[in-house]
C-alpha positions as CSV (number, residue, x, y, z in Angstrom):
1,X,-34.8,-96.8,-187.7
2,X,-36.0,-93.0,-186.7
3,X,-39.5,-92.7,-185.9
4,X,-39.4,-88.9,-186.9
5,X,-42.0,-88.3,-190.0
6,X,-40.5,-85.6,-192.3
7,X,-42.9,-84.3,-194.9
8,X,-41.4,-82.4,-197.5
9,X,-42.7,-78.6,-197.6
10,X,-43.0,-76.3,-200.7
11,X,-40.6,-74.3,-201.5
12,X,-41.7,-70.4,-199.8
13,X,-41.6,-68.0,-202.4
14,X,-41.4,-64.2,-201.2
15,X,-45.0,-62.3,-201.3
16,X,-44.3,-58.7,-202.4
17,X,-47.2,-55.9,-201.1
18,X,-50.2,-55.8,-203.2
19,X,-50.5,-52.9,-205.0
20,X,-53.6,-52.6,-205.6
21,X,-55.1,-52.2,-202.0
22,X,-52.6,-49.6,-201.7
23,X,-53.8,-47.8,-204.3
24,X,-57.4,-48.5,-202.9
25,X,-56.2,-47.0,-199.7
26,X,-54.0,-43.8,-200.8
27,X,-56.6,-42.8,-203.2
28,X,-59.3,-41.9,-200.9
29,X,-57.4,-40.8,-198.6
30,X,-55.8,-38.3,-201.1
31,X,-59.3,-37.0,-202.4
32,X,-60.4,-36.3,-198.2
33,X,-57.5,-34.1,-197.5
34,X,-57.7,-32.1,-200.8
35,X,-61.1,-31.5,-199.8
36,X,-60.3,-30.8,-196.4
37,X,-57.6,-28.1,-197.3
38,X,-59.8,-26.4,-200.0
39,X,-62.9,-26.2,-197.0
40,X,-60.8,-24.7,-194.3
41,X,-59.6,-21.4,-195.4
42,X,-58.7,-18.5,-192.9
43,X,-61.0,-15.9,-192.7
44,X,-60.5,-13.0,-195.4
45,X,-58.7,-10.1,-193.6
46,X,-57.8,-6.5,-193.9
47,X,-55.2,-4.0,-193.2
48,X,-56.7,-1.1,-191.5
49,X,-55.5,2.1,-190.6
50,X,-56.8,4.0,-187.5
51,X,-55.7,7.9,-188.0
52,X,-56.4,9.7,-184.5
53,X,-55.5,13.6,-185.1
54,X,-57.2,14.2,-181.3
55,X,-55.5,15.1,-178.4
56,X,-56.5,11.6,-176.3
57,X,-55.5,8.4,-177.4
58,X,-58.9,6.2,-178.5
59,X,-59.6,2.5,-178.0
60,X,-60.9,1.4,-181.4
61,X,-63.4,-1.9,-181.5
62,X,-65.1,-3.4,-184.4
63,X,-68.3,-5.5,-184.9
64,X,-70.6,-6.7,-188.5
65,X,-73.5,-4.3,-188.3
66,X,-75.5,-7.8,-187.6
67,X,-73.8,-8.5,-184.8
68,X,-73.4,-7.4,-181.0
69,X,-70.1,-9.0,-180.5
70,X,-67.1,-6.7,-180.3
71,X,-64.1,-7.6,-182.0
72,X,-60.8,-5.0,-180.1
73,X,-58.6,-3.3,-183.1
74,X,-56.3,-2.0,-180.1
75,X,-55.2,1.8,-179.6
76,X,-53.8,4.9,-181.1
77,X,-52.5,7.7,-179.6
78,X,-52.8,11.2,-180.0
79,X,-52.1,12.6,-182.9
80,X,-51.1,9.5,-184.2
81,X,-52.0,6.6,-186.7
82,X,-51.3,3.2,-186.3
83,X,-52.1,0.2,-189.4
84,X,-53.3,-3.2,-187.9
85,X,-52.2,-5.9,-190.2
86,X,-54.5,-8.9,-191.2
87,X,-57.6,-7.9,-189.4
88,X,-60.6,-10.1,-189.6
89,X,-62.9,-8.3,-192.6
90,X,-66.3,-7.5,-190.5
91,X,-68.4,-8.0,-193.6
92,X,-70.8,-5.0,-195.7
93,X,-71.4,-2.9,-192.8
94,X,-68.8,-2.2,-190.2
95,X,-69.8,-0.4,-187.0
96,X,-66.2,1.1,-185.3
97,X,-66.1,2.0,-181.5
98,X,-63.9,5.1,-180.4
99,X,-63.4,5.2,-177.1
100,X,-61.1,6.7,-173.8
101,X,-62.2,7.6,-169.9
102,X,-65.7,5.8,-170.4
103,X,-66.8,8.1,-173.1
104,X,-67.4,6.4,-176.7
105,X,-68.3,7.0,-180.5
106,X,-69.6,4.9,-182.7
107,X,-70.1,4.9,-186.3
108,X,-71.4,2.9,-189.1
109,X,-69.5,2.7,-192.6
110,X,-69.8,0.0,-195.4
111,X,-67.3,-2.3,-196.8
112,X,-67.3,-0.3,-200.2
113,X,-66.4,2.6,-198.4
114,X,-63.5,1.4,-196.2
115,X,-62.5,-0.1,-199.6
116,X,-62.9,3.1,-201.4
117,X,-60.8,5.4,-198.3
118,X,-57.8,2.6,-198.4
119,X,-59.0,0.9,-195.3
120,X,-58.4,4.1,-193.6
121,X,-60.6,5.6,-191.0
122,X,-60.4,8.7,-188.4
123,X,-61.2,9.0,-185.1
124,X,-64.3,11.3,-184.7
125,X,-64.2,14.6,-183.7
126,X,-67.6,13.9,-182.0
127,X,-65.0,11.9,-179.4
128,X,-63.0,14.7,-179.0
129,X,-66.2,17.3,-178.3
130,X,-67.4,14.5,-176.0
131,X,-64.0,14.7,-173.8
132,X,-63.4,18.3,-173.9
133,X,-66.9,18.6,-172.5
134,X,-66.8,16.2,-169.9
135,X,-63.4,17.9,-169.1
136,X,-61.3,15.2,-169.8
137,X,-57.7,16.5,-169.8
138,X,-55.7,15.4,-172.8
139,X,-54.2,12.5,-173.0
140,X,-49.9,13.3,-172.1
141,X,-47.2,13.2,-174.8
């Protein structure tokens, strides 16, 4: 006679995932990223225009009127206009920074008005007196 014991075992039927946790999982989860993606959205931007009918190309910089950090914009040269594409909005009050050979401009202008001139602004004559006094030549070609 064998001395092995066989019990007899149930018969394993196969467990499919529970649905509902899943659901209690996904759902959540779902809600959190929505709210996540409607939270983060990139800052509003412009497309400005710098128009420089002087004879020296100008460094142009940007800052909120409430603010003492300068954002760059970049440069134009003489006689010349370039449009910078999807530039951070400064807010109500822009103050815009002409500049070339250490001499510098700056002026104050409101959102509305940007708005109102097609996000268009010129570089200052006041620069150009500035550099023909100091006897900066113009800048070349």
């Amino acid at each position: 006679m064998d001395d092995l014991l066989t019990i007899p075992r149930p018969a394993l039927r196969s467990r499919r995932p529970e649905l509902l946790p899943a659901v209690l999982v996904a759902v959540p989860l779902a809600v959190v990223f929505v709210l996540v993606a409607l939270a983060v959205r990139p800052p509003d931007t412009v497309d400005l225009t710098v128009v420089n009918d002087q004879e020296w190309r100008a460094e142009v910089s940007v800052r909120p009127s409430d603010e003492q950090a300068w954002t760059g914009v970049g440069s134009v040269d003489r006689n010349g206009s370039v449009e910078f594409l999807t530039f951070p909005d400064q807010g109500g009050e822009w103050v815009v920074r002409f500049s070339y050979a250490g001499l510098s401009e700056e002026i104050t202008v409101s959102r509305q008005s940007m708005v109102d001139d097609g996000w268009s602004i010129s570089v200052p004559e006041e620069l150009a007196r500035q550099l023909r006094e100091a006897g900066v030549p113009p800048t070349a070609g």
